[in-house]
CHARMM internal coordinates of N, CA and C (Angstrom, degrees):
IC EDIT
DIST 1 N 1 CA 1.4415
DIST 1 CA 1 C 1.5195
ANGL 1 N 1 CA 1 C 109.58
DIST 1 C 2 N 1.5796
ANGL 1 CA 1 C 2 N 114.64
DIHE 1 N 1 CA 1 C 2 N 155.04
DIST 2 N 2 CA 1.4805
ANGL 1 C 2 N 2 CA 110.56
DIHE 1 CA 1 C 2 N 2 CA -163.64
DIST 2 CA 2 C 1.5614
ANGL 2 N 2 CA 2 C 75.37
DIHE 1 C 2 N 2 CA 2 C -92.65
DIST 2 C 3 N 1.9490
ANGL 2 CA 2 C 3 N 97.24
DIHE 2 N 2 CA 2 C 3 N 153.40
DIST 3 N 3 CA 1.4838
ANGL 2 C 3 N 3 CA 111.98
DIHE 2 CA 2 C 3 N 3 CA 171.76
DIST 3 CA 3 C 1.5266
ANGL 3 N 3 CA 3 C 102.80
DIHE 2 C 3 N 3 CA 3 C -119.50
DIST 3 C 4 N 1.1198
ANGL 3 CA 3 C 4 N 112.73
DIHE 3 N 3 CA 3 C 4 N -38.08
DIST 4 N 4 CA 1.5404
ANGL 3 C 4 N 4 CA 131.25
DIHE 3 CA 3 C 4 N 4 CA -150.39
DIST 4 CA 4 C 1.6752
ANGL 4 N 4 CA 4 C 120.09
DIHE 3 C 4 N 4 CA 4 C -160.12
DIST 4 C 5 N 1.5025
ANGL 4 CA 4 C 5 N 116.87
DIHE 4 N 4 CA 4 C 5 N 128.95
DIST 5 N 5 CA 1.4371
ANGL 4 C 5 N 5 CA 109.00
DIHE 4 CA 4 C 5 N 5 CA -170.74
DIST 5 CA 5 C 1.4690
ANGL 5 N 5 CA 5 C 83.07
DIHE 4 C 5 N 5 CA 5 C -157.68
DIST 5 C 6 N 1.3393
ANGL 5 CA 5 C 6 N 99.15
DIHE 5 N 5 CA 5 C 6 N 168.14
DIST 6 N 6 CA 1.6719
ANGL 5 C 6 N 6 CA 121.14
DIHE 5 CA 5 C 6 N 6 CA 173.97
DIST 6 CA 6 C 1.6869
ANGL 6 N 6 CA 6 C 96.06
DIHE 5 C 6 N 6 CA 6 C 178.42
DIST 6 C 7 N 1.6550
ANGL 6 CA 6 C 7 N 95.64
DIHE 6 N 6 CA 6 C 7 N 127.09
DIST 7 N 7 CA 1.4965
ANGL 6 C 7 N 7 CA 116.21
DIHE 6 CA 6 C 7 N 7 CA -171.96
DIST 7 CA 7 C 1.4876
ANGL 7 N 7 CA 7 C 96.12
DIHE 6 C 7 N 7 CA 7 C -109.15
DIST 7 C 8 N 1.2705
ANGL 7 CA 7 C 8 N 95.83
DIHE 7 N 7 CA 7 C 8 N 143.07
DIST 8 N 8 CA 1.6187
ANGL 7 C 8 N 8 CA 115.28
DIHE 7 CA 7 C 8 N 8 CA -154.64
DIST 8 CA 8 C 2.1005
ANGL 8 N 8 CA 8 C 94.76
DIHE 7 C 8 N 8 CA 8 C -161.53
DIST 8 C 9 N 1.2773
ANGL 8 CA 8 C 9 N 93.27
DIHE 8 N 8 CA 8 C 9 N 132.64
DIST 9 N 9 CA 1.5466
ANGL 8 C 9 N 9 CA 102.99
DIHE 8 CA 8 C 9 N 9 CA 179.06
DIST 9 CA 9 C 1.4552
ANGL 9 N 9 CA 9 C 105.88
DIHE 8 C 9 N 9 CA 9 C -92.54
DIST 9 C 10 N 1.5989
ANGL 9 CA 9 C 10 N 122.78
DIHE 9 N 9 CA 9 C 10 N 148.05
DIST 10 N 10 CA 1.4142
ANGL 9 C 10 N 10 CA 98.51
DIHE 9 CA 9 C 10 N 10 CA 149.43
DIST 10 CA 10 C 1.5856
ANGL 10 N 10 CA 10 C 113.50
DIHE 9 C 10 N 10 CA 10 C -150.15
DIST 10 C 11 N 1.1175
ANGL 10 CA 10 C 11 N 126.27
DIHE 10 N 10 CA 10 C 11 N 156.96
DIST 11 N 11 CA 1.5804
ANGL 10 C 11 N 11 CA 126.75
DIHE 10 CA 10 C 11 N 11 CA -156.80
DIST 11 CA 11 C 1.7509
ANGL 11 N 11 CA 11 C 87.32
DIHE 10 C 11 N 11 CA 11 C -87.87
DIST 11 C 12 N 1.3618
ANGL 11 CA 11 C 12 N 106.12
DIHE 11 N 11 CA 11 C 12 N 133.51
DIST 12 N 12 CA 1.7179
ANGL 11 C 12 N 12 CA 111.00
DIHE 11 CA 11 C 12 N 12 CA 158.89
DIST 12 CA 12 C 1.1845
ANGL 12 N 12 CA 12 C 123.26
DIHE 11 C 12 N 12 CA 12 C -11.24
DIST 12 C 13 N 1.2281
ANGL 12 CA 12 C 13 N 120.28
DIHE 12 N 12 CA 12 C 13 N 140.45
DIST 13 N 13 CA 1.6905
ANGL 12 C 13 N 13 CA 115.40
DIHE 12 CA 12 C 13 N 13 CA -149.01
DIST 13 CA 13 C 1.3617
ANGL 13 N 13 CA 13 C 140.55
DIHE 12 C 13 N 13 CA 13 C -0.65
DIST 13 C 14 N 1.0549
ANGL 13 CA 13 C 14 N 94.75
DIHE 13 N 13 CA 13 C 14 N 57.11
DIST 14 N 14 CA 1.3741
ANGL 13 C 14 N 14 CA 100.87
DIHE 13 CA 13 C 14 N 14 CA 164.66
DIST 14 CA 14 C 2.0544
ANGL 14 N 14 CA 14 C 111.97
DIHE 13 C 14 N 14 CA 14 C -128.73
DIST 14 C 15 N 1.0481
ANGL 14 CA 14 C 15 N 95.94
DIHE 14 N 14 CA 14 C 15 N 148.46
DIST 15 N 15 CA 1.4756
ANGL 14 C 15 N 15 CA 102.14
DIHE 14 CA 14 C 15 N 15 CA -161.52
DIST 15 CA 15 C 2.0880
ANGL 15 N 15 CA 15 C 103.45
DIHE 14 C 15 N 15 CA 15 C -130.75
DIST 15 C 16 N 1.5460
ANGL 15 CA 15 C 16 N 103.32
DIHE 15 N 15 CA 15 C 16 N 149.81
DIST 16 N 16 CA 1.4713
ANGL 15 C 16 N 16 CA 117.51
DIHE 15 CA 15 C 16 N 16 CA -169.09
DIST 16 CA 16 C 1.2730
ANGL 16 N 16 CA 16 C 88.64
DIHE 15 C 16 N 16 CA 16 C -136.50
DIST 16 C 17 N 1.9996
ANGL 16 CA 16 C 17 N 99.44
DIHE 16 N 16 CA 16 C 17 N 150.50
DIST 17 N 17 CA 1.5080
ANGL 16 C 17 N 17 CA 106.10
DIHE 16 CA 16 C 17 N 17 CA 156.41
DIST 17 CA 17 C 1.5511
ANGL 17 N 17 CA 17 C 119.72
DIHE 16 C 17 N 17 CA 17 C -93.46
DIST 17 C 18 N 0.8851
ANGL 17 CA 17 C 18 N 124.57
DIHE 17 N 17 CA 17 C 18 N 124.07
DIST 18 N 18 CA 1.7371
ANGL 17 C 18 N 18 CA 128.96
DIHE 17 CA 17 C 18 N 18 CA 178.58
DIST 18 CA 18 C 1.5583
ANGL 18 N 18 CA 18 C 118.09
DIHE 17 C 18 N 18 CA 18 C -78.82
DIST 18 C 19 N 0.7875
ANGL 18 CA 18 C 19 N 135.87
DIHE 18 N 18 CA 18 C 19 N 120.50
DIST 19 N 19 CA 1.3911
ANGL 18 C 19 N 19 CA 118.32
DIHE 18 CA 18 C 19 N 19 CA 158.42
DIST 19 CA 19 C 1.7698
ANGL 19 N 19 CA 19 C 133.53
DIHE 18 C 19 N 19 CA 19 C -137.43
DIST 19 C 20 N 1.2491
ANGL 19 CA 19 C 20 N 92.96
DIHE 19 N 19 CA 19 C 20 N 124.05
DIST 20 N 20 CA 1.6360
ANGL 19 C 20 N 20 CA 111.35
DIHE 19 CA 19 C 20 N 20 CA -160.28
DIST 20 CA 20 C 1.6674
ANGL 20 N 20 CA 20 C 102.78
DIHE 19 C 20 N 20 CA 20 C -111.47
DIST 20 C 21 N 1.6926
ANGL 20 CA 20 C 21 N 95.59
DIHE 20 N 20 CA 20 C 21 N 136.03
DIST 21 N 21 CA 1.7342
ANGL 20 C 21 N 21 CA 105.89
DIHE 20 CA 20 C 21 N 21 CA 167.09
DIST 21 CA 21 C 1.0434
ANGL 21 N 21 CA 21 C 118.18
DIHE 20 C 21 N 21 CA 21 C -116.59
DIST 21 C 22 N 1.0881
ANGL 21 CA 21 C 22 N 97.45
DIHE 21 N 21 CA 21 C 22 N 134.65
DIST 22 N 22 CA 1.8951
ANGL 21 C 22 N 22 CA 113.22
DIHE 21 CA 21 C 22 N 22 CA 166.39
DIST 22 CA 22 C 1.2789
ANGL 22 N 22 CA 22 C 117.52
DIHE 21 C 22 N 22 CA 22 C -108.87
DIST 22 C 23 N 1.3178
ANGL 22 CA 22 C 23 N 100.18
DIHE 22 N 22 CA 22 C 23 N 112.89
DIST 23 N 23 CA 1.7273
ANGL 22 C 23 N 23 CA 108.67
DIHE 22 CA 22 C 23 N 23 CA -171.69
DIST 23 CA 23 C 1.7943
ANGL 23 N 23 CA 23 C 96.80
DIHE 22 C 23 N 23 CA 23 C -82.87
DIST 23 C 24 N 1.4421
ANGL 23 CA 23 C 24 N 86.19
DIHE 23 N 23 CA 23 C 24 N 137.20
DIST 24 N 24 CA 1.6706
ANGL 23 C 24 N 24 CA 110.82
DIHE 23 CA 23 C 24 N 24 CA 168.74
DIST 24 CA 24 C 1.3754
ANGL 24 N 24 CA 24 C 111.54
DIHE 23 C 24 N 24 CA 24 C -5.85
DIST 24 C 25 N 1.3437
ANGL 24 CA 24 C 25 N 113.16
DIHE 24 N 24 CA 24 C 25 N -87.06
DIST 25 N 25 CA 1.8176
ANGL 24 C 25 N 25 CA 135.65
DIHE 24 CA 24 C 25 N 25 CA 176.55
DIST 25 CA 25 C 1.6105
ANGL 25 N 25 CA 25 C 108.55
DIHE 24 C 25 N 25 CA 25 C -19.43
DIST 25 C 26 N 1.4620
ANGL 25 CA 25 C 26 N 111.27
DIHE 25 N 25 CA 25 C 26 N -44.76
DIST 26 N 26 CA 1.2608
ANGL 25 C 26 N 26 CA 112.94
DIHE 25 CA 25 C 26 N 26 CA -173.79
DIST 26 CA 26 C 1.4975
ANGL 26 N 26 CA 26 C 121.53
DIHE 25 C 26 N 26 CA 26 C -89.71
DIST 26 C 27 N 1.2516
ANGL 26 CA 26 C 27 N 93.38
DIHE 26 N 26 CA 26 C 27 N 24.64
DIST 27 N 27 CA 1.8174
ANGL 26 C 27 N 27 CA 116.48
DIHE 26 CA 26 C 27 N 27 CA 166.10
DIST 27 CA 27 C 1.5435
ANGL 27 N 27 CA 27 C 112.28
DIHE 26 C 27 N 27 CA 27 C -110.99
DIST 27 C 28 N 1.5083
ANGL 27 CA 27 C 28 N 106.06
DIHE 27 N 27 CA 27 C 28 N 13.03
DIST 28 N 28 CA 1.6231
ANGL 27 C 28 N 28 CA 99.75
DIHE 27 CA 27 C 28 N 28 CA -144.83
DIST 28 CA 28 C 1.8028
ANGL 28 N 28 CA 28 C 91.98
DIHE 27 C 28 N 28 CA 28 C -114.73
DIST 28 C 29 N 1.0895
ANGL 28 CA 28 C 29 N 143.66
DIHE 28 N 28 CA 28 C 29 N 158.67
DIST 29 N 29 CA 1.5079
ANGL 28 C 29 N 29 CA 157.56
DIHE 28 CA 28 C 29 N 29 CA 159.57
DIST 29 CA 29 C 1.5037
ANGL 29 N 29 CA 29 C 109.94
DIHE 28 C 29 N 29 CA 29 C -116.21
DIST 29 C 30 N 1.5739
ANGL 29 CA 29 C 30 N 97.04
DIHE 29 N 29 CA 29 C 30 N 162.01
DIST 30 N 30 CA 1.6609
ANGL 29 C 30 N 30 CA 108.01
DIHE 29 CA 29 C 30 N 30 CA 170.06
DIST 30 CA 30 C 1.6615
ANGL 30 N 30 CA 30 C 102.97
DIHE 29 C 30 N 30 CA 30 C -76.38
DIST 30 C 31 N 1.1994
ANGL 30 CA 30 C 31 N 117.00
DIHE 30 N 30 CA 30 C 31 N 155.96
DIST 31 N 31 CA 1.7384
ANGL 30 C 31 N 31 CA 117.29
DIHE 30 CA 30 C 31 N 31 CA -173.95
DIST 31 CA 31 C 2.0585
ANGL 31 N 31 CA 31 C 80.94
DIHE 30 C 31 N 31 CA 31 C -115.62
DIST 31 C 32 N 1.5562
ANGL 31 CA 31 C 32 N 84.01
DIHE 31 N 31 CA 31 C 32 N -177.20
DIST 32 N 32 CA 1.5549
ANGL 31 C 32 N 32 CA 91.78
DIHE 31 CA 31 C 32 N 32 CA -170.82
DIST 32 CA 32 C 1.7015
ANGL 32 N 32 CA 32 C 110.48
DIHE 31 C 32 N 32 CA 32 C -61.72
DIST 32 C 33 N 1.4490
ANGL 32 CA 32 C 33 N 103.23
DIHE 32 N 32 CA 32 C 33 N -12.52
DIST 33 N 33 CA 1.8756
ANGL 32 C 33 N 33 CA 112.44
DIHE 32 CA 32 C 33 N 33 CA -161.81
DIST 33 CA 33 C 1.1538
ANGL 33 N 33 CA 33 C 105.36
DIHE 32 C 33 N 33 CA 33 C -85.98
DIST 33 C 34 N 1.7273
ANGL 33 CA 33 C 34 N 130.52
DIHE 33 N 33 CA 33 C 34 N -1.16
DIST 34 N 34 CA 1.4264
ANGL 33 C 34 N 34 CA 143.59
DIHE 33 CA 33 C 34 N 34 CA -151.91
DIST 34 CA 34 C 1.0813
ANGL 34 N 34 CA 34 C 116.16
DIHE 33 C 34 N 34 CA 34 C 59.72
DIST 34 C 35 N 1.4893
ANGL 34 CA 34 C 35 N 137.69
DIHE 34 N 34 CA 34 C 35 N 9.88
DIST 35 N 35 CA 1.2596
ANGL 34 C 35 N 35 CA 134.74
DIHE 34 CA 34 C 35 N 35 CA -171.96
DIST 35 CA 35 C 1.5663
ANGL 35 N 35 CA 35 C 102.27
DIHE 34 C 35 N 35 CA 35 C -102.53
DIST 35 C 36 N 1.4499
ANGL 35 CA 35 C 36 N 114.52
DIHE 35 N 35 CA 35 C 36 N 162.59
DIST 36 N 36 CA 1.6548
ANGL 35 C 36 N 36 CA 124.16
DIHE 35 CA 35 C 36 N 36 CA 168.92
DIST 36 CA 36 C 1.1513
ANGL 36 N 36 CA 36 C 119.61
DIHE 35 C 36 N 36 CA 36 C -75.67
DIST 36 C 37 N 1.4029
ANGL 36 CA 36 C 37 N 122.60
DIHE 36 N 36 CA 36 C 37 N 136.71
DIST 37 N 37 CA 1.5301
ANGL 36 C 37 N 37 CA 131.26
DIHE 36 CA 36 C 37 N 37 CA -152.20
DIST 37 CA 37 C 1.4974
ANGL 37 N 37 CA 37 C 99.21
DIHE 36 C 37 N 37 CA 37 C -137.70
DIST 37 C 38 N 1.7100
ANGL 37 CA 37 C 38 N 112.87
DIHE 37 N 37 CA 37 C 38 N 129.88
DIST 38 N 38 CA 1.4392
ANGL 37 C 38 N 38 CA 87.12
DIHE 37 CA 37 C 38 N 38 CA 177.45
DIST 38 CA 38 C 1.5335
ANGL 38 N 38 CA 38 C 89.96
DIHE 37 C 38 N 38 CA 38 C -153.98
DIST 38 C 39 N 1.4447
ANGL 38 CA 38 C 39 N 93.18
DIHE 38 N 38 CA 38 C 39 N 95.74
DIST 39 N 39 CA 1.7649
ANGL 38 C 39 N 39 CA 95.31
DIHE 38 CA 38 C 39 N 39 CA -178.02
DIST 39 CA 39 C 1.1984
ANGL 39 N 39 CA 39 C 158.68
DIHE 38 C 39 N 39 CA 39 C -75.53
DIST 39 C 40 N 1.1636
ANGL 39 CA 39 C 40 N 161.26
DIHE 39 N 39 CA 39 C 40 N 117.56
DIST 40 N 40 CA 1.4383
ANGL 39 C 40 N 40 CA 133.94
DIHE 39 CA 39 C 40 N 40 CA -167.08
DIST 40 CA 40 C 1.8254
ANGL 40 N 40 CA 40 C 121.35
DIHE 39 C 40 N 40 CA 40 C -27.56
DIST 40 C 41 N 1.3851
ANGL 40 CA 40 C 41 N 97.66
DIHE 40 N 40 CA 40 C 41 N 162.95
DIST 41 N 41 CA 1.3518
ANGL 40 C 41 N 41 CA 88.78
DIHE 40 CA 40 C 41 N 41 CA 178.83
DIST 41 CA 41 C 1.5481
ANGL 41 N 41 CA 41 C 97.52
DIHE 40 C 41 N 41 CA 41 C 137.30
DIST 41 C 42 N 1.8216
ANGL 41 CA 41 C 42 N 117.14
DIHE 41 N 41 CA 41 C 42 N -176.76
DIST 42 N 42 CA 1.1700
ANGL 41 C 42 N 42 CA 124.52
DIHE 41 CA 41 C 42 N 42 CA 174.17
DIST 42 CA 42 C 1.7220
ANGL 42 N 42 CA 42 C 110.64
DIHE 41 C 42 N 42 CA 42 C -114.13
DIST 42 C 43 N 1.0303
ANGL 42 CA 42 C 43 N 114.55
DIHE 42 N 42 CA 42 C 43 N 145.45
DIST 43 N 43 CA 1.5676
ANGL 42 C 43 N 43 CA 132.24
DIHE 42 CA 42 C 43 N 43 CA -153.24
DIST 43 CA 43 C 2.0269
ANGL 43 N 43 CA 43 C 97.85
DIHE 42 C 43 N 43 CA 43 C -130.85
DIST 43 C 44 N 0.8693
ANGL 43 CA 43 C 44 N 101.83
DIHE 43 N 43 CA 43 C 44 N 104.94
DIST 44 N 44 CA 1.6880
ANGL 43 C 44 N 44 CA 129.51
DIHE 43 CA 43 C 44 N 44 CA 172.59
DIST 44 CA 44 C 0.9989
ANGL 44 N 44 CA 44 C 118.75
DIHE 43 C 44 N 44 CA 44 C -57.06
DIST 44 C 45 N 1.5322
ANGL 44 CA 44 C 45 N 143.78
DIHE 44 N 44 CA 44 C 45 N 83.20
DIST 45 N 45 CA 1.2585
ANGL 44 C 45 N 45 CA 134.88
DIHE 44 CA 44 C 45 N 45 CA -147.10
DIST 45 CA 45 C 1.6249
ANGL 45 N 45 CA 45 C 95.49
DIHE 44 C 45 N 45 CA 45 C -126.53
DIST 45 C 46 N 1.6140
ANGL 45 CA 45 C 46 N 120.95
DIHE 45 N 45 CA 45 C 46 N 109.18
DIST 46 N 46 CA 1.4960
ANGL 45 C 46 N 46 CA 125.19
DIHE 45 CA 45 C 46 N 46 CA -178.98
DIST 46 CA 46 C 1.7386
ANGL 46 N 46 CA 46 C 108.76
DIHE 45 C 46 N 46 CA 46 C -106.63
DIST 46 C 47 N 1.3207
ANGL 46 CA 46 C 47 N 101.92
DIHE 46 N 46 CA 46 C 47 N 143.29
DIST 47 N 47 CA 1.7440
ANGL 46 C 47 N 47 CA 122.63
DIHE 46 CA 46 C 47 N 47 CA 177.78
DIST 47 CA 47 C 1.3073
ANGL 47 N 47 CA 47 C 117.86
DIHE 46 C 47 N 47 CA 47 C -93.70
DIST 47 C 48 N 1.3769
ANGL 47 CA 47 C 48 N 132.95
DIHE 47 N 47 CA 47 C 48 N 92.36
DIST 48 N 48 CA 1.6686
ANGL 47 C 48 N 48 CA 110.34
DIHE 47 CA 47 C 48 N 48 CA 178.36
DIST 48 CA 48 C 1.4226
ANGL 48 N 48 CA 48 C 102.06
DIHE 47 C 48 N 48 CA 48 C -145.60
DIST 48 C 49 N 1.2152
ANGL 48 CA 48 C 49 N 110.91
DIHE 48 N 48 CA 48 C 49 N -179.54
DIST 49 N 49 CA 1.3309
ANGL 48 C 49 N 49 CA 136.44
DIHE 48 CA 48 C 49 N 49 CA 159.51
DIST 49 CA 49 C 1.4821
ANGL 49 N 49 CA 49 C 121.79
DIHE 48 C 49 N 49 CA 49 C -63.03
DIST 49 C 50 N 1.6320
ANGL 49 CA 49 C 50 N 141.25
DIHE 49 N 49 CA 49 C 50 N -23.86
DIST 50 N 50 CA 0.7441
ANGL 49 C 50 N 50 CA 169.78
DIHE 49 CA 49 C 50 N 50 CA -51.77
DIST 50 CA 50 C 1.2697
ANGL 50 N 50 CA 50 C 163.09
DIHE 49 C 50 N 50 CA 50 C 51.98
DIST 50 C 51 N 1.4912
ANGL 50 CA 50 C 51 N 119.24
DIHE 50 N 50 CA 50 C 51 N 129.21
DIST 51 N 51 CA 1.9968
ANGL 50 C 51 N 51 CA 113.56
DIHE 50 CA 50 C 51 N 51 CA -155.31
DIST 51 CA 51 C 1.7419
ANGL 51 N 51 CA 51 C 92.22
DIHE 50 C 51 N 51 CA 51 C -38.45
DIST 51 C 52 N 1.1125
ANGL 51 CA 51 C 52 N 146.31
DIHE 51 N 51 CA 51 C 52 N -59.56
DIST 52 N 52 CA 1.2669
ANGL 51 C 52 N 52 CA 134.76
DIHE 51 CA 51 C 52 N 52 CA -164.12
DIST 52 CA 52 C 1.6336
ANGL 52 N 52 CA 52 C 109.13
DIHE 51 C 52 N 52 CA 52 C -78.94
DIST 52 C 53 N 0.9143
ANGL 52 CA 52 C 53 N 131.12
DIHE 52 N 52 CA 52 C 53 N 48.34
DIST 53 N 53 CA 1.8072
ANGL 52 C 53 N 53 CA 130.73
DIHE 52 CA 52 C 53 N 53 CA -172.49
DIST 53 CA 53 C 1.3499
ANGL 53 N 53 CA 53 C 102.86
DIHE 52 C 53 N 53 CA 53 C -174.50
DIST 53 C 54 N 1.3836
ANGL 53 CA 53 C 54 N 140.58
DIHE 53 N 53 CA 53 C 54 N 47.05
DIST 54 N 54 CA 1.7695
ANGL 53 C 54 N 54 CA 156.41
DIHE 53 CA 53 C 54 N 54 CA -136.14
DIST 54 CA 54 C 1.7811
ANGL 54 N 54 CA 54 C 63.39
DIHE 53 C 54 N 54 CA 54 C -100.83
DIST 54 C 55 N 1.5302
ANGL 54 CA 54 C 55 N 131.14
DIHE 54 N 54 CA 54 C 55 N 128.02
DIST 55 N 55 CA 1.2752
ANGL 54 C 55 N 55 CA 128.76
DIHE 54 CA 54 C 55 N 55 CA 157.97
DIST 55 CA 55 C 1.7673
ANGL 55 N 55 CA 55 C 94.42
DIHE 54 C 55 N 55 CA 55 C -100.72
DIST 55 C 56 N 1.2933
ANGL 55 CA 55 C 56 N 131.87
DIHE 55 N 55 CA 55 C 56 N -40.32
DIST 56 N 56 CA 1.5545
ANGL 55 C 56 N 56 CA 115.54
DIHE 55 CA 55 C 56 N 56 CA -169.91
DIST 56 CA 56 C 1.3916
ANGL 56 N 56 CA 56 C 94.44
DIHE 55 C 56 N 56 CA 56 C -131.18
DIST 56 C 57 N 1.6458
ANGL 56 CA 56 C 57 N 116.28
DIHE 56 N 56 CA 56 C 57 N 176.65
DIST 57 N 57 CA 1.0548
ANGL 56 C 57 N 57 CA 124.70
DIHE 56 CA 56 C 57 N 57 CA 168.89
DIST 57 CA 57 C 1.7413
ANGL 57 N 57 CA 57 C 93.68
DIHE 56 C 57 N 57 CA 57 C -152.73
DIST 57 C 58 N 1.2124
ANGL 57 CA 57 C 58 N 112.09
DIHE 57 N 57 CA 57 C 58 N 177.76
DIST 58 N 58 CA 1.3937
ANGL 57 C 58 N 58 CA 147.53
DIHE 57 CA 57 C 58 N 58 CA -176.58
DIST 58 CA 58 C 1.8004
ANGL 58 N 58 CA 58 C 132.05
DIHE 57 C 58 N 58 CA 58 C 176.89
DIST 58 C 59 N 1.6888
ANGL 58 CA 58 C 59 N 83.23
DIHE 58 N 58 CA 58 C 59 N 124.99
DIST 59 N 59 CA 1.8342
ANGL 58 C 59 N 59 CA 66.81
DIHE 58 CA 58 C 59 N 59 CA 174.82
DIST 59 CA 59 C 1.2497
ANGL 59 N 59 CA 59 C 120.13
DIHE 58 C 59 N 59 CA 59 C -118.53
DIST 59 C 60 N 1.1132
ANGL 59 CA 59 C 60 N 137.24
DIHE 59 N 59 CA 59 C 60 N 168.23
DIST 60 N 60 CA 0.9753
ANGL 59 C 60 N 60 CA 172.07
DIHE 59 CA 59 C 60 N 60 CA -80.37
DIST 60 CA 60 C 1.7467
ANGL 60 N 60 CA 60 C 132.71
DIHE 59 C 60 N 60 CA 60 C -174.64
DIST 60 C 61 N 0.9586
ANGL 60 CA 60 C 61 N 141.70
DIHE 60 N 60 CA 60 C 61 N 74.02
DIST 61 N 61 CA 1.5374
ANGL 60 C 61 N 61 CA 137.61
DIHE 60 CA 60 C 61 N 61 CA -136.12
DIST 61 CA 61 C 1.2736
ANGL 61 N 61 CA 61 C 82.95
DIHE 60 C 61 N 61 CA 61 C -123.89
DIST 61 C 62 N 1.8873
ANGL 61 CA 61 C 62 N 114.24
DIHE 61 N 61 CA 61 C 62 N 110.86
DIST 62 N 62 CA 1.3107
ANGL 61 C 62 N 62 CA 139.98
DIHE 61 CA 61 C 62 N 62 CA 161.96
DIST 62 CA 62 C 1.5469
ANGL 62 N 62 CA 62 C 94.17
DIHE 61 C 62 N 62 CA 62 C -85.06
DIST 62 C 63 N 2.0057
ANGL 62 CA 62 C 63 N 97.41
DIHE 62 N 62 CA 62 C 63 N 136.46
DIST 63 N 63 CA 1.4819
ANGL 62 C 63 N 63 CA 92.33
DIHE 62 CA 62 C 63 N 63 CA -172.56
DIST 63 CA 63 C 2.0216
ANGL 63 N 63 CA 63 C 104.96
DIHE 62 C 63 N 63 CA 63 C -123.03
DIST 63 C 64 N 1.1810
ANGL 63 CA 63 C 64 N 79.74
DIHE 63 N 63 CA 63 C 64 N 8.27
DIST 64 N 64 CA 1.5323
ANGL 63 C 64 N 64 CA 87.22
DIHE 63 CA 63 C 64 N 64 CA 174.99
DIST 64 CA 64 C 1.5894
ANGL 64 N 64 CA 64 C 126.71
DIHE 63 C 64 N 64 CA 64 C -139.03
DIST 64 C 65 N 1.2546
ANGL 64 CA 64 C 65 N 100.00
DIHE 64 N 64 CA 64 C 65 N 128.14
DIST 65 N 65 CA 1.6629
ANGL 64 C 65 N 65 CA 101.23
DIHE 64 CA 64 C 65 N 65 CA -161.91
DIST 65 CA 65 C 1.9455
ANGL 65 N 65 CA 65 C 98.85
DIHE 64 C 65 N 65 CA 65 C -82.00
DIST 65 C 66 N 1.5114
ANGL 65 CA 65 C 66 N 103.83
DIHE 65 N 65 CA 65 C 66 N 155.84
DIST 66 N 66 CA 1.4201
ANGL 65 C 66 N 66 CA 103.30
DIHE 65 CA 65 C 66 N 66 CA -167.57
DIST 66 CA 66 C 1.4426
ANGL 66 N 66 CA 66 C 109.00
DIHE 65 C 66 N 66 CA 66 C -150.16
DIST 66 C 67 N 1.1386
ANGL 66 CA 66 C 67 N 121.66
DIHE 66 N 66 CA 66 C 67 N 166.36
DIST 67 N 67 CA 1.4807
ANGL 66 C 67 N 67 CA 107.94
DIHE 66 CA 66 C 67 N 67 CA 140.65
DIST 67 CA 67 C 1.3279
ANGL 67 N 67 CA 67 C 114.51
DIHE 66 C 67 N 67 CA 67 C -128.11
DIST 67 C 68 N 1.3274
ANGL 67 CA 67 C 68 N 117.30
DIHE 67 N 67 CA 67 C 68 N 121.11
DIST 68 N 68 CA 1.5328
ANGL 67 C 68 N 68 CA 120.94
DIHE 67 CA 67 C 68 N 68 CA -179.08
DIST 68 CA 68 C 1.2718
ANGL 68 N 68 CA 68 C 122.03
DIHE 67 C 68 N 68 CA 68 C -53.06
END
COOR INIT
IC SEED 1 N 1 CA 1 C
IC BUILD
């Protein structure tokens, strides 16, 4: 699911640092109780041009379970 984007041009080699947040919550789902669930664990975080063109990934190890 998209969390975070910012479109930015750039001329042939040339390269920018980006930087995007993803607040907590938006790691979070409804659990069976209808409430928001947002559990420990590692969280898959991909870089691309498009859902089919993922150029990087990194994850991410949430270490505390919550509900937002």
């Amino acid at each position: 699911r998209l969390r975070a984007f910012d479109k930015i041009s750039l001329e042939p080699g040339e390269t920018r640092t980006v930087t995007l947040t993803i607040p907590a919550q938006d790691l979070a789902f409804v659990g069976q109780d209808g409430k928001w669930v947002l559990e420990a664990g590692d969280f898959k975080i991909g870089i691309g041009d498009q859902s089919l063109m993922i150029r990087c990934t990194k994850t991410h190890k949430w270490e505390q379970p919550n509900r937002p």
